[in-house]
C-alpha positions as CSV (number, residue, x, y, z in Angstrom):
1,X,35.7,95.1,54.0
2,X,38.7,92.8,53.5
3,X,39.3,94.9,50.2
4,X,39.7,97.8,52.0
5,X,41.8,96.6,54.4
6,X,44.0,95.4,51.7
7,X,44.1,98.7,50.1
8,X,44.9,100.4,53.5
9,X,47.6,97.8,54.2
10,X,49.2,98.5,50.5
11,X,49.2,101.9,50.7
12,X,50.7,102.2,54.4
13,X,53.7,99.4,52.9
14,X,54.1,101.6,50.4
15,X,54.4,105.1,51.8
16,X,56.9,103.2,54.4
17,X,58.8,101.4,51.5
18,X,59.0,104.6,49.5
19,X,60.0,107.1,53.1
20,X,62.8,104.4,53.7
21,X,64.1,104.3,50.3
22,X,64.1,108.1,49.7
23,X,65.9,108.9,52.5
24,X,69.3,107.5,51.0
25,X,68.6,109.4,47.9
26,X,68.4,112.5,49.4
27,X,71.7,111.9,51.6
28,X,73.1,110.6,48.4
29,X,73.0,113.6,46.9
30,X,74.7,115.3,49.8
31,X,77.4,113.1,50.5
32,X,80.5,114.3,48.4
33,X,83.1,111.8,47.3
34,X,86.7,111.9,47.0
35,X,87.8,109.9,44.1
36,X,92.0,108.0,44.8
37,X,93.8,107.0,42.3
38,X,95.3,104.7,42.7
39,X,92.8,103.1,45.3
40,X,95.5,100.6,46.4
41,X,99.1,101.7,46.7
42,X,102.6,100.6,47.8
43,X,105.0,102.5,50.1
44,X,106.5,105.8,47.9
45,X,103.6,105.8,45.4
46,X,102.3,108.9,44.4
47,X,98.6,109.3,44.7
48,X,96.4,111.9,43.3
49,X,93.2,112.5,44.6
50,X,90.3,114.7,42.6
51,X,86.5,115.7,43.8
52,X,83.7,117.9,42.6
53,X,83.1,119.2,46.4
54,X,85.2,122.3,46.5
55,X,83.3,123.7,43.1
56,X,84.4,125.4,40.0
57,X,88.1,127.7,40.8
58,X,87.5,126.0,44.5
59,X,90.8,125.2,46.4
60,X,91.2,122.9,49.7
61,X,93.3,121.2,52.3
62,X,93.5,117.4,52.3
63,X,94.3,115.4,55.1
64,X,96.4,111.9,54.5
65,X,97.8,111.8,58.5
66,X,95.8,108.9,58.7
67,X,99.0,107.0,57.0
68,X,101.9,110.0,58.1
69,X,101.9,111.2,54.9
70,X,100.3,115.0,56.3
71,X,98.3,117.6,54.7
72,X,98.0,118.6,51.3
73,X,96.8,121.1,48.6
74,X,94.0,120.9,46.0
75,X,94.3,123.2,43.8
76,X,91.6,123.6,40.3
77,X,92.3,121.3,37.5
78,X,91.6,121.4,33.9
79,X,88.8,119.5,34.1
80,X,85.6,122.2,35.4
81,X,84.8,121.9,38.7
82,X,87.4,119.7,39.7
83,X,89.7,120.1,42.6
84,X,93.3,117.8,42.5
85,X,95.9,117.3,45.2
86,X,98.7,114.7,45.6
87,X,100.7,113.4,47.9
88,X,103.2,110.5,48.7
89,X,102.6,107.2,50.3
90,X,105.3,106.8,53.0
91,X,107.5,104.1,53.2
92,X,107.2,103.2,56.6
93,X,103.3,103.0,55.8
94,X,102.0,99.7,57.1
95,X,99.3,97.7,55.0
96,X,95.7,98.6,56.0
97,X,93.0,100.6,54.4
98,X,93.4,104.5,55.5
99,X,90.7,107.3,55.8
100,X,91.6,110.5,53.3
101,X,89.5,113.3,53.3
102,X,89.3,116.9,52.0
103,X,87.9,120.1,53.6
104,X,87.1,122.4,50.7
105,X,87.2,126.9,50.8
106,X,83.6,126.7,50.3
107,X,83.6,124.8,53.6
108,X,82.1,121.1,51.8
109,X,83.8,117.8,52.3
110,X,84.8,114.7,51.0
111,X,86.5,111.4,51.7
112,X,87.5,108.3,50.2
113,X,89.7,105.3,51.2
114,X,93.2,103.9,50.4
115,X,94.5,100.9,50.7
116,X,97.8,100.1,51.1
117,X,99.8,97.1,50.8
118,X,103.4,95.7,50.3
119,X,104.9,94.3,47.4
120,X,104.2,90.5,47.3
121,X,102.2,91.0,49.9
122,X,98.3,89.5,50.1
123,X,96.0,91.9,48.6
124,X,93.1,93.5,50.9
125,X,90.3,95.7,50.8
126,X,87.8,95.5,48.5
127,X,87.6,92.8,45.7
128,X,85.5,93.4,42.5
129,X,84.1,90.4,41.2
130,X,81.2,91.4,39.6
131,X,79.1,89.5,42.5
132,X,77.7,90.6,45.9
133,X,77.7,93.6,47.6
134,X,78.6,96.9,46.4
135,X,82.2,99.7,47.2
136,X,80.4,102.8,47.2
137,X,76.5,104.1,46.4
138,X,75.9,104.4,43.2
139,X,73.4,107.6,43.1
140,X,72.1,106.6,39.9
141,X,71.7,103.0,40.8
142,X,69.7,103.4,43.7
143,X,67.1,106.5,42.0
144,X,66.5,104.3,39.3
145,X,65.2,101.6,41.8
146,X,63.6,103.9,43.9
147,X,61.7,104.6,40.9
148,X,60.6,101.3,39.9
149,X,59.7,100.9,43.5
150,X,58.0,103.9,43.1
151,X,55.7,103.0,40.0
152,X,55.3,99.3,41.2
153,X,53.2,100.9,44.6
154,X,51.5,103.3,41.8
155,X,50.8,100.7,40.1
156,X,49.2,97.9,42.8
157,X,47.4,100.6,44.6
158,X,45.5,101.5,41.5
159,X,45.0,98.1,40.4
160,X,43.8,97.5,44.3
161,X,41.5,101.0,44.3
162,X,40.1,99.4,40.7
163,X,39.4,96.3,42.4
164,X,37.5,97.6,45.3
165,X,35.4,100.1,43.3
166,X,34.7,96.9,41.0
167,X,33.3,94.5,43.3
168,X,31.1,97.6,44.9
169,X,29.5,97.6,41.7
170,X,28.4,94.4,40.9
């Protein structure tokens, strides 16, 4: 009895583990990301901003009010599939991290962040040191564990179901 119990208990944690994992895979693959570069400016930098979301010969409108800087086009690039705009930090611009995002033909999304900050000034936003927490999801990153996950609950239920039909043997 306490076997099956076990086994029931496993495989309800598992179906939970692997429904509440899943689900940020699936969004991942919807969510459409707007790549900055440079991710941190100063006042009257250029910045040029590319994404996949507005497909291959797609065109857009992005949207950098957050910071006064206004709308902007994205227009294809050389690259396939990829959409690039530009636009101009302002110099009034104050330092902070600012919201840009992109509203493609196709009617898709993106958005990404920029940080601004002065020269001299303290850095801020997001510090990669190779420790802690992560910027962004990393799509790959998080299937790839979603699949170990995934084989480890194959794995102990089956070694759980061996178990239990064992000990009804003997």
């Amino acid at each position: 009895m306490r076997t099956t119990a076990r086994l029931l208990t496993t495989t309800a944690l598992s179906v939970v583990a692997i429904g509440a994992l899943g689900a940020p895979v699936a969004l991942a693959g919807d969510v459409q990301t707007l790549e900055i570069n440079p991710a941190t400016a100063q006042p009257g930098t250029t910045v040029t901003v590319n994404t996949l979301a507005c497909g291959h010969n797609g065109r857009g409108v992005g949207d950098a009010n957050s910071l006064g800087a206004g709308e902007f086009q994205l227009h294809p690039s050389t690259h396939k599939e990829v959409v690039v705009g530009q636009f101009t930090v302002p110099q009034h611009t104050k330092p902070g991290t600012y919201g840009i995002s992109v509203a493609c033909d196709n009617g898709k999304t993106a958005s990404g962040d920029l940080v601004v900050k002065h020269q001299g000034g303290q850095p801020s936003g997001h510090v990669k040191t190779g420790v802690g927490g992560s910027v962004g999801p990393d799509t790959a990153q998080v299937t790839a564990g979603v699949a170990v996950l995934a084989a480890a609950v194959v794995g102990g239920t089956w070694l759980l179901r061996r178990r239990a039909s064992g000990t009804q043997d003997g």
